[in-house]
Structure formats: structure tokens, C-alpha cells
Phi, psi and omega in degrees: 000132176297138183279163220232321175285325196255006169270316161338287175302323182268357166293328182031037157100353201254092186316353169295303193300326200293107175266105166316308175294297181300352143306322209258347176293313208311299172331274195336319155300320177299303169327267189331310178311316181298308173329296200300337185274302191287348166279003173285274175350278208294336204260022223163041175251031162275349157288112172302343178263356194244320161316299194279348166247014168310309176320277186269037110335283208299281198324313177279322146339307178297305204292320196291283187018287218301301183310293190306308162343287183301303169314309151336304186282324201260338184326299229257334173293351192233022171219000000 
């Protein structure tokens, strides 16, 4: 799995630098990961630590959608 901080760290900021495709793994993976978490969630939440960080899954789970959505929609021009 690509690391997402040390693709960060090598971006410094610079849009030159900026690989659309290893952008478009990292989401996807982050995605697929929120998937496996929030149905981890959904299937235990008779567990009170599982209860309790259930929201925010679903929050982040939402926030990525959105992000993969977009990348999604841009796929076929940058691959």
C-alpha cells in the first residue's frame, strides 16, 4: 500500500510533482478501507468502543465517497 504521508512529504506543495495516478491509488484505497470499516461497524455495534466510533466512520466513509466520486469522474482523462 502506498503511504499517503510520505507521498505528501514528497509533494512539498509543488503541482508539477503532483502524480494524479498514485493520488488516484491512495484515495481508492482509503475508500475501500472506510468500506471495510464502516460494515465492521454496522455488524458489532453491540460493542460500546465500536458504538462509539461509529459516527465518525460514517463521517469519514462519507468525506472519502465524495473525493473517489470525483476522481472517479476525472479517470479516464488522466489514465
Amino acid at each position: 500500500m502506498l503511504d499517503i504521508i510520505e507521498f505528501m512529504e514528497d509533494l512539498e506543495l509543488d503541482k508539477d510533482k503532483l502524480d494524479i495516478k498514485t493520488l488516484y491509488k491512495l484515495v481508492e484505497d482509503v475508500y475501500n478501507s472506510s468500506v471495510v470499516a464502516e460494515v465492521f461497524c454496522e455488524n458489532f455495534p453491540e460493542i460500546a468502543e465500536i458504538g462509539n466510533i461509529t459516527p465518525l466512520v460514517r463521517m469519514i466513509h462519507q468525506k472519502i465517497d465524495k473525493a473517489y466520486a470525483m476522481l472517479i469522474d476525472t479517470k479516464p482523462e488522466i489514465i
